[in-house]
C-alpha positions as CSV (number, residue, x, y, z in Angstrom):
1,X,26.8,102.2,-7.0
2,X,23.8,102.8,-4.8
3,X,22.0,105.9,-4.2
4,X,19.9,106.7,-1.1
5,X,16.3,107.4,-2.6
6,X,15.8,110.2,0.8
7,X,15.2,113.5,-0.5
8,X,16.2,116.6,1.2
9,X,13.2,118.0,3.6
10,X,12.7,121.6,2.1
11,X,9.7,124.1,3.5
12,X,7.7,124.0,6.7
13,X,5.7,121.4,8.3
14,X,1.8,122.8,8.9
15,X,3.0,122.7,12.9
16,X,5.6,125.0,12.0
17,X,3.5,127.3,9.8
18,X,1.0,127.5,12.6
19,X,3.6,128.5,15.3
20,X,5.1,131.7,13.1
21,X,1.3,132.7,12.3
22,X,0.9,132.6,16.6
23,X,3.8,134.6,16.6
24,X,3.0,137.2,14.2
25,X,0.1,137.4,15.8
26,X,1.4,138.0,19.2
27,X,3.8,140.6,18.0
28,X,0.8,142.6,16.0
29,X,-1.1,142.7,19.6
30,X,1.5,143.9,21.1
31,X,2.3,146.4,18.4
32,X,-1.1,147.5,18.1
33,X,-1.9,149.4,20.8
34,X,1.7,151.1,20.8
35,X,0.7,151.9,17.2
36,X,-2.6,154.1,18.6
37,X,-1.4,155.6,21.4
38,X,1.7,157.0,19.0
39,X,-1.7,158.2,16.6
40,X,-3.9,159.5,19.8
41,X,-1.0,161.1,20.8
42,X,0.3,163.2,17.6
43,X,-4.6,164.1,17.5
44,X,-3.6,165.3,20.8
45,X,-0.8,167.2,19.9
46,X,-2.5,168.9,16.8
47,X,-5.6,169.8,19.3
48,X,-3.1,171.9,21.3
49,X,-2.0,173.4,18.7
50,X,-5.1,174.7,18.0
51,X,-5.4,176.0,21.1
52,X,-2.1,177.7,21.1
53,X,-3.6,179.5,17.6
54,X,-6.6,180.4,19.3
55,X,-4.6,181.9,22.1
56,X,-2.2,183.6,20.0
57,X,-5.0,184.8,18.0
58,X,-7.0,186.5,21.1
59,X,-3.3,188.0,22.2
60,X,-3.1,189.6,18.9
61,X,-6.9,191.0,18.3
62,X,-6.3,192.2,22.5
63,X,-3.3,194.1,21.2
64,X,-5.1,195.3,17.4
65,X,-8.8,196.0,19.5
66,X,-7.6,196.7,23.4
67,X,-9.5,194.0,24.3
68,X,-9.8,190.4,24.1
69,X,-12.9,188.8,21.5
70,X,-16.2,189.0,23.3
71,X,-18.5,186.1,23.0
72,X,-21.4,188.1,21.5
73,X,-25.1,188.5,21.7
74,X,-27.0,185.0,21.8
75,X,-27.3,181.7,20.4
76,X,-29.9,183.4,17.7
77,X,-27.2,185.1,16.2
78,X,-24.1,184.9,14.7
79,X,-21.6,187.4,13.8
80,X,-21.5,190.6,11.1
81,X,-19.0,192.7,10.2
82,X,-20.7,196.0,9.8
83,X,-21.1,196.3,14.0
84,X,-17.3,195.9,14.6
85,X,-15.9,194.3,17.7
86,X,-16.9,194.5,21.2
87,X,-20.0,194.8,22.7
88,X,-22.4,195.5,20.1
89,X,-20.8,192.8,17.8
90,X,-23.3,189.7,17.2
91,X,-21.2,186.9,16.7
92,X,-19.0,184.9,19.5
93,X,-15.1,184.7,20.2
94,X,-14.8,182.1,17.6
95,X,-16.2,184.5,14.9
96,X,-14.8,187.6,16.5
97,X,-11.5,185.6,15.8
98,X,-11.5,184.9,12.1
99,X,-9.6,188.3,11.1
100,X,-6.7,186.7,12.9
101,X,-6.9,183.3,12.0
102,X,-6.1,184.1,8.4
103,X,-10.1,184.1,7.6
104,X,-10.9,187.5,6.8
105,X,-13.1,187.0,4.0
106,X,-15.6,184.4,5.8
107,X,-15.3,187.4,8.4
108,X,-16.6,190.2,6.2
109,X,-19.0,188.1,3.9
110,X,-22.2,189.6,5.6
111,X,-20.8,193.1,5.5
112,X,-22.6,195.3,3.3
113,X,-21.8,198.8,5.6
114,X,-25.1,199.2,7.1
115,X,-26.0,197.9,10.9
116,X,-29.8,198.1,10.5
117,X,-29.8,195.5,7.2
118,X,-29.2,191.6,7.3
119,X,-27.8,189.4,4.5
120,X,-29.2,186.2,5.7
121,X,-28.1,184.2,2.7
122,X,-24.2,185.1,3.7
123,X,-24.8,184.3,6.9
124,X,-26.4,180.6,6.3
125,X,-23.3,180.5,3.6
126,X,-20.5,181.6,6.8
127,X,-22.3,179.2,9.7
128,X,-21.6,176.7,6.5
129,X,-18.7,176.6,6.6
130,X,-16.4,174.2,8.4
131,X,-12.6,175.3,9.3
132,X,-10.2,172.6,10.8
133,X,-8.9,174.6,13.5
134,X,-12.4,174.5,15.4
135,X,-12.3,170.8,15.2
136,X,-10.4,168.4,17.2
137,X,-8.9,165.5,15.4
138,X,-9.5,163.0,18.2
139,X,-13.2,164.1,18.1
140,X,-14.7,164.5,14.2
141,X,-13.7,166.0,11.0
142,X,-14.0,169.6,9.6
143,X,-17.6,168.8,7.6
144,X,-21.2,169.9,8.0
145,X,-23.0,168.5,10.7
146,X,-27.2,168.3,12.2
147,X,-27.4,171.1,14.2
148,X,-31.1,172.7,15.8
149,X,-33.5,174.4,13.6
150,X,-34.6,177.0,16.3
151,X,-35.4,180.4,15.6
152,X,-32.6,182.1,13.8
153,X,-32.2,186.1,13.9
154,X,-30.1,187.2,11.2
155,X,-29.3,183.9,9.5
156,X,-31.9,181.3,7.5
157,X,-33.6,178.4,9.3
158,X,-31.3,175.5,8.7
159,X,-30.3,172.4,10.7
160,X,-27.1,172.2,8.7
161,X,-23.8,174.2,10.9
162,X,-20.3,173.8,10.6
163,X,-19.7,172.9,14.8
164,X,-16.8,173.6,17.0
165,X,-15.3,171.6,19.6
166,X,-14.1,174.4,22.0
167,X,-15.8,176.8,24.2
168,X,-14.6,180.0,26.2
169,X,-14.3,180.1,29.6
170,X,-17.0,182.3,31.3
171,X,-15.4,182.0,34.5
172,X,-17.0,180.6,37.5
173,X,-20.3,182.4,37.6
174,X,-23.5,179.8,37.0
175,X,-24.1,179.0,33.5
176,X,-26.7,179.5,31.3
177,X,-26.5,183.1,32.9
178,X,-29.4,183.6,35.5
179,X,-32.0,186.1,35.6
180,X,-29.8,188.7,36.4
181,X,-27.6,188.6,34.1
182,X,-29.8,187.2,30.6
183,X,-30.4,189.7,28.4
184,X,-33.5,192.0,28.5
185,X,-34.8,192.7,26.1
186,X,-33.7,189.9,23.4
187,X,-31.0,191.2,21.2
188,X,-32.0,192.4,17.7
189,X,-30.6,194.6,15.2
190,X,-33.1,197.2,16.5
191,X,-31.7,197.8,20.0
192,X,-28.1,197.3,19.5
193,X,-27.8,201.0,18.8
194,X,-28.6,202.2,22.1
195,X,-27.3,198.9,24.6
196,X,-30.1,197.5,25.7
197,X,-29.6,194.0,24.3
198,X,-26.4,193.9,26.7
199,X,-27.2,191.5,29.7
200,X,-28.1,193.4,32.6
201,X,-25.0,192.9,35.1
202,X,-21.9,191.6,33.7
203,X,-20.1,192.4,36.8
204,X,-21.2,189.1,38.4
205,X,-19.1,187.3,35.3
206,X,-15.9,186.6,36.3
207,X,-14.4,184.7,33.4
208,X,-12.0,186.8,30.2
209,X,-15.0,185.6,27.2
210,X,-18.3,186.3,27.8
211,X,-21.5,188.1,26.1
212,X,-21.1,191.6,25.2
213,X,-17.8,191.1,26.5
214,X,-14.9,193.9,26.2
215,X,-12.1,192.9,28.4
216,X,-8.9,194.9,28.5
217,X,-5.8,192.5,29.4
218,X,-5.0,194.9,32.6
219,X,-8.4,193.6,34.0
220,X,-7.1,189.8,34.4
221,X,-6.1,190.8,38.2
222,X,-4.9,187.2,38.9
223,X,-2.8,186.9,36.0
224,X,-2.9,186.3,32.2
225,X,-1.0,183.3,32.9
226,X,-3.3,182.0,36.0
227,X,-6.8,182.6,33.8
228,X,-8.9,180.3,31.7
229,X,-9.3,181.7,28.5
230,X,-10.0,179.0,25.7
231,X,-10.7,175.3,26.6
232,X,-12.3,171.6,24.8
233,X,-15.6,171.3,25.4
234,X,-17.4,168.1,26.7
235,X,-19.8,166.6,23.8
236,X,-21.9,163.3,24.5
237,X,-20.2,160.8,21.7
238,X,-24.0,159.8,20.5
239,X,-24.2,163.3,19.4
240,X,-21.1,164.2,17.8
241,X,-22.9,163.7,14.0
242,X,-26.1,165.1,15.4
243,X,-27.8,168.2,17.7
244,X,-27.1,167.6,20.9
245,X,-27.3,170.3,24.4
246,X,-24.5,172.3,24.0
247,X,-23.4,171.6,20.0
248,X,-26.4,172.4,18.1
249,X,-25.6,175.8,17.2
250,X,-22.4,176.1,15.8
251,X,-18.8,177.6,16.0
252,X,-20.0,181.5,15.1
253,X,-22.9,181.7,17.2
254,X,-23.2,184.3,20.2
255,X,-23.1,183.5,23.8
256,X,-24.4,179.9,24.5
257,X,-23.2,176.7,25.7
258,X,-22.0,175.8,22.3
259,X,-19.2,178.2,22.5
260,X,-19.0,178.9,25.9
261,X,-18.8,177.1,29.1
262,X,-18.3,177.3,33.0
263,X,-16.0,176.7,36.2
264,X,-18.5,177.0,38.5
265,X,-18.7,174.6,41.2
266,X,-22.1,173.9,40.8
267,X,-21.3,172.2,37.4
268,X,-18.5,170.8,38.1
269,X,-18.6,167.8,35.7
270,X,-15.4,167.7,34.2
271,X,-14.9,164.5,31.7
272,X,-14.0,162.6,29.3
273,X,-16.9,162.1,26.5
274,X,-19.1,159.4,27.3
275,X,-22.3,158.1,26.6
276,X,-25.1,158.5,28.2
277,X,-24.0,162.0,30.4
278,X,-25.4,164.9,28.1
279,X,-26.8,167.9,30.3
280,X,-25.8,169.1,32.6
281,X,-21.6,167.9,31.2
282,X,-22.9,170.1,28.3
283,X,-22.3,173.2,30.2
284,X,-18.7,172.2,31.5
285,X,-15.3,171.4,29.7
286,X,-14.0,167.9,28.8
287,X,-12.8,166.0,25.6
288,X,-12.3,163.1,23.5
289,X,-8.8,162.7,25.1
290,X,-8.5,160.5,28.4
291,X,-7.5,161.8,31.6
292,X,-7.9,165.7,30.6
293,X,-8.3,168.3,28.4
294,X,-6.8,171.2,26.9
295,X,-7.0,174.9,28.1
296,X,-5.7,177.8,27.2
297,X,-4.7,180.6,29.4
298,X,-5.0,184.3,29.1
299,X,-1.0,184.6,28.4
300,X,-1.3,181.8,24.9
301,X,0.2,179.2,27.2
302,X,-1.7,175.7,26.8
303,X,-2.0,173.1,29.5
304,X,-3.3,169.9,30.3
305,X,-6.0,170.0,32.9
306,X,-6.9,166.7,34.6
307,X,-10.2,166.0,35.0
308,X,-9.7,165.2,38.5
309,X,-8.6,168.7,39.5
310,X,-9.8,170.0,42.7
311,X,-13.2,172.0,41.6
312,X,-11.8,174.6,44.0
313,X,-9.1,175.5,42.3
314,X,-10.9,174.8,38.6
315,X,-12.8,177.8,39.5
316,X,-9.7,180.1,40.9
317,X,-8.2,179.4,37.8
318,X,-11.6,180.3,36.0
319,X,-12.2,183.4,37.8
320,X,-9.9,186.7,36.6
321,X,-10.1,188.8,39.7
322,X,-10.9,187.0,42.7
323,X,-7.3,187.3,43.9
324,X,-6.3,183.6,43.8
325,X,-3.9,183.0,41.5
326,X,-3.7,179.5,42.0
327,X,-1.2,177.4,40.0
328,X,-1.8,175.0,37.6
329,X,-1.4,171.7,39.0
C-alpha cells in the first residue's frame, strides 16, 4: 500500500501574518481616538464637577455669611482666619471657600486670634498645599508648582505655590482694576482696621466675586441663574509647570488675575489653551477642553460656554445688575 508523502499545511503563511497585523492595526486607529475622547470626556466631566462643588460651596457660605466669598485684598496676600469673612478678609474666594469644602483646618492654620500678628511660616505651609478640586484633570495634577517670587505680605518669599485652574468672574468692568478702583493705599495688616485698604469705588464692578467683596444674593438683579459666578481660566500650555501672567500666584491669593478674571469686551479673548497667546488671554476665561469652558452661575448651575459666544452677551451674563438677563446660549 502507498501512502501520499503530502503533509497537512498547518499555521499561516508570512502573507497572511502580515495581513492580520494590517488589520489589527487598522482597528487600534480606529479605536484609538474613540478610546480618548471617552477619557477627555469623563476629565471633562470631573472638571464640572468641581465647579458644581464650588458653586454649591459659595450657595452655602452665602446662606452661613449672607453673602457670597469675596475675592480678598491683593495678589501680596493670602488669606487668615483671624479677620473673618468679608471685606477685611485677606485671602480670595478660593480661600474664603475652604470652611465649606471640607478644609477647615488648612483654613484656620494661620489663626492665632490676633489681626495685628502674622504667622508667615503657616501661611508658606497653606499656599503649599495643593487640593484636587482647584485642579482640572484635563489640565495638570494636584502638586507643587514655579510660581513668582514677588514681594509677599504675610507669607515667606517662595516661588513654590500650589496653583488653581479657575478664576471668579469680576463681571464686565476692565481688568486689572483701573485707577479708580485699585486700592489706595496698599493693603496691610495696619489699615485693614479702619477700611482704607478697600479699592476706592467698587460700584463700577459689576461681577458677584471681587476684592473686598461682600455681595448679598438679593443684589444679583439679573438673576442668580443668569450670572457668572465661577469659571476655568485660560493658561498658556508652556506655562502650566512654570510662572506664567495670570498663574504665578496661586489658588489662595487675593484679588489678581490668578484667581479672578473678566467679561469685559475689551478683553474678550475667550479660548482654548494654546501656545504662544499669554497676556492679554491671561486676564480672560478659557480651558484645556476644545470648543468651551466651564462656568458656574450664581444659582450652582454649571454650563458649557462656547468660546464663540457673542462678547455681547459674555458680558450680560458677566454683569449682575445691568438688567439683561440674557440666556445662556
Amino acid at each position: 500500500m502507498f501512502h501520499s508523502s503530502a503533509r497537512s499545511r498547518t499555521g499561516f503563511t508570512l502573507v497572511e501574518l502580515l495581513v492580520v497585523i494590517a488589520i489589527i492595526g487598522m482597528l487600534v486607529g480606529l479605536l484609538l481616538p474613540a478610546v480618548q475622547q471617552a477619557r477627555e470626556a469623563a476629565r471633562q466631566m470631573q472638571c464640572s464637577n468641581h465647579l458644581k462643588q464650588f458653586g454649591l460651596a459659595a450657595l452655602n457660605h452665602e446662606a452661613a455669611i449672607q453673602f457670597y466669598p469675596g475675592s480678598g485684598w491683593d495678589c501680596y496676600t493670602t488669606g487668615d482666619c483671624d479677620f473673618g469673612m468679608g471685606w477685611k478678609q485677606p485671602g480670595g474666594w478660593g480661600y474664603q471657600l475652604l470652611p465649606f469644602l471640607e478644609q477647615q483646618a488648612l483654613y484656620s492654620i494661620m489663626g492665632d486670634g490676633n489681626m495685628s500678628t502674622m504667622n508667615r511660616a503657616a501661611a508658606t505651609e497653606m499656599i503649599q498645599t495643593p487640593i484636587g478640586i482647584f485642579h482640572c484633570p484635563s489640565r495638570r495634577t494636584p502638586k507643587l508648582y514655579t510660581g513668582s517670587t514677588s514681594y509677599a505680605h504675610n507669607y515667606n518669599s517662595t516661588n513654590q505655590r500650589a496653583k488653581g485652574d479657575y478664576a471668579a468672574s469680576i463681571g464686565d468692568y476692565l481688568h486689572p482694576l483701573d485707577n479708580n478702583t485699585r486700592n489706595n493705599p496698599t493693603p496691610s495688616y495696619a489699615n485693614v482696621a479702619n477700611g482704607t485698604h478697600k479699592p476706592k469705588d467698587l460700584s463700577k464692578v459689576t461681577g458677584i466675586i471681587f476684592s473686598c467683596s461682600q455681595t448679598k444674593i438679593g443684589e444679583v438683579r439679573d438673576g442668580t441663574s443668569n450670572t457668572y459666578m465661577i469659571g476655568e481660566k485660560y493658561v498658556q500650555p508652556e506655562k502650566y509647570e512654570e510662572s506664567g501672567d495670570g498663574d504665578d500666584m496661586g489658588a489662595f491669593t487675593g484679588a489678581d488675575d490668578d484667581v479672578t478674571r473678566t467679561c469685559s469686551t475689551s478683553y474678550f479673548y475667550l479660548s482654548q489653551d494654546r501656545s504662544g497667546y499669554g497676556t492679554p488671554s491671561s486676564y480672560a476665561f478659557g480651558s484645556a477642553h476644545a470648543g468651551a469652558f466651564g462656568m458656574v452661575m450664581g444659582d450652582g448651575s454649571v454650563h458649557r460656554i462656547a468660546y464663540s459666544i457673542d462678547k455681547e452677551t459674555h458680558a450680560y451674563l458677566a454683569n449682575r445688575k445691568d438688567g439683561q438677563a440674557a440666556a445662556i446660549p
